[in-house]
C-alpha positions as CSV (number, residue, x, y, z in Angstrom):
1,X,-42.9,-69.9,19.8
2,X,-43.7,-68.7,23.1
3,X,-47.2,-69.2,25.0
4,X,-48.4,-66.5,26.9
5,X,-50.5,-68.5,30.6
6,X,-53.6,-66.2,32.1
7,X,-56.0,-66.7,34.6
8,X,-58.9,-64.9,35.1
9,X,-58.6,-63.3,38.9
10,X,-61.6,-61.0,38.7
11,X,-65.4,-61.1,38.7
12,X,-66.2,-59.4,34.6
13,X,-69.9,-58.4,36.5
14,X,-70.5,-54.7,36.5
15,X,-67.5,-53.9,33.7
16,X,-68.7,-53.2,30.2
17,X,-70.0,-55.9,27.5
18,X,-66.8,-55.2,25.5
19,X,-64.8,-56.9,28.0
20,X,-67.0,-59.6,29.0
21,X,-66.9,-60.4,25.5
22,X,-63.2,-60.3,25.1
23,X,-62.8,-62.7,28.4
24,X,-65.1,-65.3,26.5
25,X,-62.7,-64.8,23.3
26,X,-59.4,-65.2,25.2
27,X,-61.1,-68.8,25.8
28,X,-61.9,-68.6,29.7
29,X,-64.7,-70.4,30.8
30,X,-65.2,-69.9,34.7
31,X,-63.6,-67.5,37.1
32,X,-60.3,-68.9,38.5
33,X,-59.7,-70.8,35.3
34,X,-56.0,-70.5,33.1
35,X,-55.6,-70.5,29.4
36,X,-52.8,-70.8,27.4
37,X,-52.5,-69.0,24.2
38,X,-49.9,-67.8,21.3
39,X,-47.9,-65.1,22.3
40,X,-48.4,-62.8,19.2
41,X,-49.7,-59.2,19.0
42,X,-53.6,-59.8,19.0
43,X,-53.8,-61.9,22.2
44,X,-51.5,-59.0,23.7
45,X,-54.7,-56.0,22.3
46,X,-56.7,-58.6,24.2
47,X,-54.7,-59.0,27.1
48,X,-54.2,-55.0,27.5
49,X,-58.1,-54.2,27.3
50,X,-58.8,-56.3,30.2
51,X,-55.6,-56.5,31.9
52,X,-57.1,-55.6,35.2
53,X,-59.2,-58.8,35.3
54,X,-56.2,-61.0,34.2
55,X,-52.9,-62.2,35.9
56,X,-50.7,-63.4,33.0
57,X,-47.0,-64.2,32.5
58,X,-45.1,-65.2,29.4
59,X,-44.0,-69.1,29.5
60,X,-41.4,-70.8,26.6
């Protein structure tokens, strides 16, 4: 199964509680830091909602 590998490249301050909320569910603890996680079509919801505090690619 492929893994989907994000990092968190932006700052979550001054963004809405929604997203903070979905950074801390995608795993990330600190700023700079990469997860990796199932590719399947939740993570990708996730992904999308804060997409422009994430760099992610697709790994197999």
């Amino acid at each position: 199964m492929a893994k989907i590998k994000a990092t968190w490249i932006k700052s979550a301050i001054c963004f809405p509680e929604r997203q903070k909320r979905t950074i801390k569910a995608l795993g990330f603890k600190k700023l700079n830091s990469c997860v990796e996680l199932p590719d399947n079509p939740s993570v990708r919801g996730m992904i999308e909602h804060v997409r422009h505090l994430l760099k992610w690619e697709v790994v197999e």
